[in-house]
C-alpha positions as CSV (number, residue, x, y, z in Angstrom):
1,X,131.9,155.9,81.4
2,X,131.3,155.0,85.3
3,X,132.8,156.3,88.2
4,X,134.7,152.9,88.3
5,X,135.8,153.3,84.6
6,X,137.4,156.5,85.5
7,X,139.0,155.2,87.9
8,X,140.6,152.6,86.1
9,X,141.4,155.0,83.0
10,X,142.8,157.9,85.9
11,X,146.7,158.2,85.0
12,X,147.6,158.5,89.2
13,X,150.7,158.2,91.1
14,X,151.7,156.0,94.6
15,X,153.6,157.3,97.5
16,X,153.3,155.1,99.9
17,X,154.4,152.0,99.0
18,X,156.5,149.4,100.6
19,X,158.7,147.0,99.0
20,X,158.0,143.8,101.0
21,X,154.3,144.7,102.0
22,X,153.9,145.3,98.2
23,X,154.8,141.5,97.3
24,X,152.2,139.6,95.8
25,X,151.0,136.6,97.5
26,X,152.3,134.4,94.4
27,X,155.8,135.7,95.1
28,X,155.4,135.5,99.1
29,X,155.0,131.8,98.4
30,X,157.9,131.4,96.0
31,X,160.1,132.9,98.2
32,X,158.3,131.1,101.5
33,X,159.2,128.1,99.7
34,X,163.0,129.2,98.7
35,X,163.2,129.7,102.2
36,X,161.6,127.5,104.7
37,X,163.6,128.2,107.2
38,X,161.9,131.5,107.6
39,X,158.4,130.0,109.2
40,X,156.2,131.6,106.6
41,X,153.3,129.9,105.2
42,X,153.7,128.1,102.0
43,X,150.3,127.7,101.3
44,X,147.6,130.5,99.9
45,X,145.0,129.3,103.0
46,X,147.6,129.5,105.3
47,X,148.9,132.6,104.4
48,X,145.8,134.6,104.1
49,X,145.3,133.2,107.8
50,X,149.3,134.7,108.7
51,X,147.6,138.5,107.0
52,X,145.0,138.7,109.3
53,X,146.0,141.2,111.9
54,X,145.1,141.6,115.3
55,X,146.3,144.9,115.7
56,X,149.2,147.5,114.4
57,X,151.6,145.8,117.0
58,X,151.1,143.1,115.1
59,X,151.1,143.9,111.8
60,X,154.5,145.0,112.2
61,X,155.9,141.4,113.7
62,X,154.1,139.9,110.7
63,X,156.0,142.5,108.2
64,X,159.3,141.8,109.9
65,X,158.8,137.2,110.0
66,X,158.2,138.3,105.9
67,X,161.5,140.3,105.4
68,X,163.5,137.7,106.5
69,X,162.1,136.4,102.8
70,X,164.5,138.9,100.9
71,X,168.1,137.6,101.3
72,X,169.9,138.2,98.2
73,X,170.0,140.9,95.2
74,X,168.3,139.1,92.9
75,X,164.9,138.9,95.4
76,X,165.0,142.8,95.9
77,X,165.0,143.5,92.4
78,X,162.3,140.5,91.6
79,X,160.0,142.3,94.5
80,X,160.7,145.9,92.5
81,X,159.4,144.2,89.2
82,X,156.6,142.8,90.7
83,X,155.9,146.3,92.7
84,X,155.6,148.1,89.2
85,X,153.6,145.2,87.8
86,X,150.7,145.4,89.9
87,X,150.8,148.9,90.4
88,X,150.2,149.3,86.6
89,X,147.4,147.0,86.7
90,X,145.8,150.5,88.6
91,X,147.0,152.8,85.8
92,X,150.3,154.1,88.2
93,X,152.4,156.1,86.5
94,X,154.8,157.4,89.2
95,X,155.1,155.6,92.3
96,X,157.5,156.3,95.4
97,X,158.9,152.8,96.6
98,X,159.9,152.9,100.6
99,X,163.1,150.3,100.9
100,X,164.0,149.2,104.4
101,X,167.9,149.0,103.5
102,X,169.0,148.6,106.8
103,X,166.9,145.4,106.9
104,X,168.5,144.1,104.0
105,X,172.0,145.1,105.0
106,X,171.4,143.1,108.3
107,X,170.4,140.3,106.2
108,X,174.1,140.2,104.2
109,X,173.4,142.0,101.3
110,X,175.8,143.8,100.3
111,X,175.2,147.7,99.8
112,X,176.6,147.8,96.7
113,X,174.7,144.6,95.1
114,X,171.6,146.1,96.7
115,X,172.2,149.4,95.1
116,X,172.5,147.8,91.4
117,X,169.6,145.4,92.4
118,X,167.5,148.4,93.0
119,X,168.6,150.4,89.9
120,X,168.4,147.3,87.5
121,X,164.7,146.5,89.2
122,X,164.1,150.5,88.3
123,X,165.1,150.1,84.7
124,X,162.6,147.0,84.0
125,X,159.6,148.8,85.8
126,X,160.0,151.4,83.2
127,X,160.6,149.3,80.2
128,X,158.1,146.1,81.1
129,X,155.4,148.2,83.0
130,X,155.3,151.8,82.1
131,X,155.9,152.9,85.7
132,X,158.7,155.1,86.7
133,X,159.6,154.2,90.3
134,X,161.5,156.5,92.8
135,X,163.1,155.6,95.9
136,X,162.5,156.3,99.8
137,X,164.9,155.0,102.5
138,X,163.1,154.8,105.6
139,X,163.9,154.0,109.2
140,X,162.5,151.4,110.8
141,X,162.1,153.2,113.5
142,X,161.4,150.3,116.5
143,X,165.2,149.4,115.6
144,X,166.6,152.7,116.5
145,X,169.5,154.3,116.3
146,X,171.5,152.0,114.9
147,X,169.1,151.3,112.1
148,X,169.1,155.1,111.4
149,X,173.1,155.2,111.2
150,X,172.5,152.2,108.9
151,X,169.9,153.9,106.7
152,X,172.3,157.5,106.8
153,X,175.2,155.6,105.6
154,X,173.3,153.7,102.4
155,X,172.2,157.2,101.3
156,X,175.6,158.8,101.5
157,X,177.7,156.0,100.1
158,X,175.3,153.6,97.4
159,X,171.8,155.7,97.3
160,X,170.7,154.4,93.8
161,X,169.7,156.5,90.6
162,X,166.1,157.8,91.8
163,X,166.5,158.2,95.2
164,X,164.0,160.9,96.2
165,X,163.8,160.9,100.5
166,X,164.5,159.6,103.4
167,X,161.8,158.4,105.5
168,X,160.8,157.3,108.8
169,X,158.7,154.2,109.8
170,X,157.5,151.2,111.8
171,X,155.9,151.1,115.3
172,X,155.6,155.3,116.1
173,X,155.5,154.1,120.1
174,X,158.5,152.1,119.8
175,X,160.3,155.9,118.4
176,X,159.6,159.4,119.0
177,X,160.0,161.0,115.9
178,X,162.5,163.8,117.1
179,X,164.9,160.8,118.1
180,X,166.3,161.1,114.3
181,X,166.5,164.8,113.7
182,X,170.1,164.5,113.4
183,X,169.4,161.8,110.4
184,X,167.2,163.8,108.6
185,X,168.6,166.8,108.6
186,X,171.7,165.3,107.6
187,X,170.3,163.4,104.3
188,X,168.6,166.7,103.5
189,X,172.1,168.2,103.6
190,X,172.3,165.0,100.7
191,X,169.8,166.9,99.0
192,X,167.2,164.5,100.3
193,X,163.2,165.4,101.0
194,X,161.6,163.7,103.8
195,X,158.4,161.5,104.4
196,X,158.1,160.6,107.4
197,X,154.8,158.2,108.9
198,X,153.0,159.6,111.9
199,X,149.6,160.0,113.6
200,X,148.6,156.4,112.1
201,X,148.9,154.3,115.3
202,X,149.6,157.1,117.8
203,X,147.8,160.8,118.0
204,X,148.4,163.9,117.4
205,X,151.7,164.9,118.4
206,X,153.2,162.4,116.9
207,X,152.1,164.6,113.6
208,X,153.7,167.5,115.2
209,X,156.8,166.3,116.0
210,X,157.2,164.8,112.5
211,X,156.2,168.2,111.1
212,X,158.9,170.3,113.9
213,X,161.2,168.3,114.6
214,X,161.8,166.7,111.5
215,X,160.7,169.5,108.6
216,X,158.9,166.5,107.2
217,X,157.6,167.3,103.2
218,X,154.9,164.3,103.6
219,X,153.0,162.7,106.2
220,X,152.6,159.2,106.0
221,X,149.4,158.3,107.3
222,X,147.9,161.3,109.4
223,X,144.8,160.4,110.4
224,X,144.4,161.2,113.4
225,X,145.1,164.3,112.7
226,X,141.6,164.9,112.8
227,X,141.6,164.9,116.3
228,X,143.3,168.0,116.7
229,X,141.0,171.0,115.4
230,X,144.6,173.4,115.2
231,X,146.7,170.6,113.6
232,X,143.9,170.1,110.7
233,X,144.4,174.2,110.4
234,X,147.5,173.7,110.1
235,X,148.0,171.1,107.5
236,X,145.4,173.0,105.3
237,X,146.8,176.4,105.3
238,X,150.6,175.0,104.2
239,X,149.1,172.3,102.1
240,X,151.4,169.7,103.7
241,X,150.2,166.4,102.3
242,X,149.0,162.9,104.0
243,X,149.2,160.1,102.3
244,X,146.2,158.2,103.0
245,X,145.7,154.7,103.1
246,X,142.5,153.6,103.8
247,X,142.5,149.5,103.9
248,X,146.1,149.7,105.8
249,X,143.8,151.7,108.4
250,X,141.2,148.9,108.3
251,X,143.4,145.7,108.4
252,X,145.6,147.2,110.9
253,X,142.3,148.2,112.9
254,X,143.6,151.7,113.0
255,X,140.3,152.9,111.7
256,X,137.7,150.3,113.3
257,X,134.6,151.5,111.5
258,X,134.8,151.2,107.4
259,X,131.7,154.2,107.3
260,X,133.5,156.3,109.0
261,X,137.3,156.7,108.2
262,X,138.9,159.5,108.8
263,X,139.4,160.5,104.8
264,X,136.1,162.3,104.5
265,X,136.9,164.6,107.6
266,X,140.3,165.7,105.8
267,X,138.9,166.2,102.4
268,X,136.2,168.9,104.1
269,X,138.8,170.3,106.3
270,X,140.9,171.3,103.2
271,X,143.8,169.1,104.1
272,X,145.9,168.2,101.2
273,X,145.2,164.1,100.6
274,X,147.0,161.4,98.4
275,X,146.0,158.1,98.5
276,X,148.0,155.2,98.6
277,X,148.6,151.2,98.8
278,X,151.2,151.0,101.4
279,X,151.0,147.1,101.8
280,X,149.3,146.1,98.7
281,X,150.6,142.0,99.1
282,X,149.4,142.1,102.9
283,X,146.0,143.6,102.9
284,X,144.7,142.6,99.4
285,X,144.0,145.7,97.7
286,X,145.4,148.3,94.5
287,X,145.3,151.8,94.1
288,X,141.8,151.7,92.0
289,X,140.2,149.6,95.2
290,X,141.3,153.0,97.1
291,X,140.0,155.3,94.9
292,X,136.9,153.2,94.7
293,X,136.5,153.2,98.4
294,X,137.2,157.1,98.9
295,X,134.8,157.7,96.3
296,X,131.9,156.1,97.7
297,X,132.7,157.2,101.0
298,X,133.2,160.6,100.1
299,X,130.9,161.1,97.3
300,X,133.2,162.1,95.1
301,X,132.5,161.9,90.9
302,X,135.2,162.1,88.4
303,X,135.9,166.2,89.5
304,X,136.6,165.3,93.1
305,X,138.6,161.9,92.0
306,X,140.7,164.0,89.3
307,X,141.4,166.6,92.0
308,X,143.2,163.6,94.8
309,X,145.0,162.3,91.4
310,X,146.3,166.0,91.0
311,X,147.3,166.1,95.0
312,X,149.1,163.1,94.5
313,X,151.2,164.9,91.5
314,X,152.0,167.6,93.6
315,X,152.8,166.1,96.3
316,X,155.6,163.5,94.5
317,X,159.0,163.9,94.5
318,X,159.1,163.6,90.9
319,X,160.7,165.6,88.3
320,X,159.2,168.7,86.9
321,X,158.5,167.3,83.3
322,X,157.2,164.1,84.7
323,X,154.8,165.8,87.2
324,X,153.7,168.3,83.6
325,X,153.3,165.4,82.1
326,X,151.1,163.7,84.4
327,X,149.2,166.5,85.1
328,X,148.4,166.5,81.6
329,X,147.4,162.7,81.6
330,X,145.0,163.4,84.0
331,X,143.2,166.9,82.5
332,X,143.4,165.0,79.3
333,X,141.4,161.7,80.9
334,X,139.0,164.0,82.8
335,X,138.0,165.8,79.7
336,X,137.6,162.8,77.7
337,X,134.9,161.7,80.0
338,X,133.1,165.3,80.4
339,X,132.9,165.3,76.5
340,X,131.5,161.9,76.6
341,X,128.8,163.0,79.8
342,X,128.1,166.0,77.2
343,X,127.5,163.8,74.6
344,X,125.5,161.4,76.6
345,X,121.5,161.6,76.1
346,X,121.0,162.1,80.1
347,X,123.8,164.6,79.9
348,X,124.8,163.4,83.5
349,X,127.5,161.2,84.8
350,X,127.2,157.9,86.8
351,X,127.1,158.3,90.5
352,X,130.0,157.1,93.0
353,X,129.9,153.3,94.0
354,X,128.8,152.5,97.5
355,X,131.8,152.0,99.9
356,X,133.0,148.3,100.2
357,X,133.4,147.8,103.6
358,X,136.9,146.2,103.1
359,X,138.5,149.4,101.1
């Protein structure tokens, strides 16, 4: 078996996904065309051109022209479907979806009818794909306040069977991060965890806030965490994980250079790393393409990979028995394929790919 056959047969978990940034660019177009009105291309070409991303500032304008694409129940729990779809293509068998509700809510949805769009979209993902989904709330952060008060009141009121956390996201210049300490804490007092994004598209501190400030479980992003010698200290010695997402840095031009992201200085510094999608749809990628990409850049064999699928267990919000059981999927993979290198006539595994410049 190859590095890349691993990969694919790795049982792994997502958690840092999006809803919209996860549509596929089929169902961007059927909803572009349900709604024309929106100004988003209706054509493959054409929107391939509208994903190509100047910058993070953009990116974000880009992600907000495409939410105006979800308008009723029945498109939230069609983009939940399709989520679990792809990400079972990768082999995902836990993955923590981030919902924008308040973005939703502004378009007219009700909270209810979103609630049972989400929950219905849940049950499907399970029974069609194999892929038990949990939810994240996050605040968009660039809309503020009022957006947070928004997001506060879905959780108390309609938060859906499988809500795991509340998280916080968006343009990190546009919104300190201790700006919604008050919101967090309260949907912990919910019984909520938090994930919060920081240190993608802004430095340091913004990593420490989100880990003061806010208590945060998870760090979405991180990277430029390595940066800071005492923060990289400090996220090793608690364990405190990053999700990782190496083509989001690329497309966003986060990271500029594809040698030389920022993953391979965590992974030596000891720091706790997950890898993730985040915008799937947008930046043309799956969870194997990540795992691909680390590998190669890392070089990591099936040890090393089976070690980030592990982090990723740990790190979930899932259930006890779903995290044994995934942690068994994984053991159970990786000594499948030692058996078969011991079996082999070389006795030696394949080596990593090269890194694909794209993630």
């Amino acid at each position: 078996m190859s590095v890349r056959d691993f990969i694919a047969a790795l049982p792994k978990t997502d958690l840092h996904l999006h809803l919209v940034g996860s549509a596929s660019v089929p169902t961007v177009l059927e909803l572009a065309r349900r709604y024309p009105d929106a100004g988003i291309p209706v054509e493959a070409d054409l929107l391939a051109r509208f994903y190509t991303f100047s910058d993070f500032a953009h990116f974000i304008d880009v992600c907000h022209a495409v939410d105006q694409l979800v308008r009723s129940p029945e498109d939230v729990t069609t983009l939940v479907i399709g989520a679990a779809r792809d990400a079972a293509v990768s082999n995902v068998r836990w993955a923590e979806l981030t919902v924008t509700a308040s973005t939703q809510l502004r378009a007219g949805i009700d909270p209810a009818a979103l609630r049972d769009a989400l929950e219905a979209g849940r049950a499907i993902a399970l029974r069609d794909h194999g892929v038990r989904l949990g939810y994240i709330f996050d605040i968009p952060g660039e809309f503020g306040l009022e957006a947070a008060d928004a997001t506060l009141l879905f959780l108390r009121d309609h938060a859906p069977a499988g809500t795991l956390a509340i998280g916080l996201a968006g343009l990190e210049q546009a919104a300190p991060r201790a700006m919604f300490a008050r919101h967090v804490e309260a949907a912990r007092e919910l019984g909520y965890r938090a994930a919060i994004h920081a240190g993608e598209s802004t430095g340091p501190a913004t990593i420490w806030s989100a880990l003061r400030d806010l208590r945060a479980d998870r760090i979405g992003h991180g990277v430029t965490a390595i940066a800071d010698p005492d923060l990289l200290t400090h996220l090793a010695l608690t364990g405190i994980p990053l999700e990782v997402c190496p083509t989001s840095n690329l497309r966003t031009n986060v990271v500029t250079d594809p040698a030389d992201h920022p993953v391979v200085a965590l992974l030596r510094a000891g720091v706790t790393v997950t890898l993730a999608t985040d915008d799937p749809g947008m930046f043309g990628t799956d969870l194997c393409r990540e795992y691909d990409y680390v590998a190669g850049l890392a070089g990591l064999g099936v040890d090393g990979l089976a070690q980030i699928a592990r982090a990723g267990v740990r790190a979930s919000f899932a259930p006890d028995d779903v995290k044994r059981e995934l942690m068994a999927a994984i053991n159970q993979t990786l000594a499948r394929e030692c058996a078969q290198v011991a079996g082999s006539p070389a006795g030696q595994p394949a080596g990593p790919p090269p890194a694909e410049g794209s993630g």
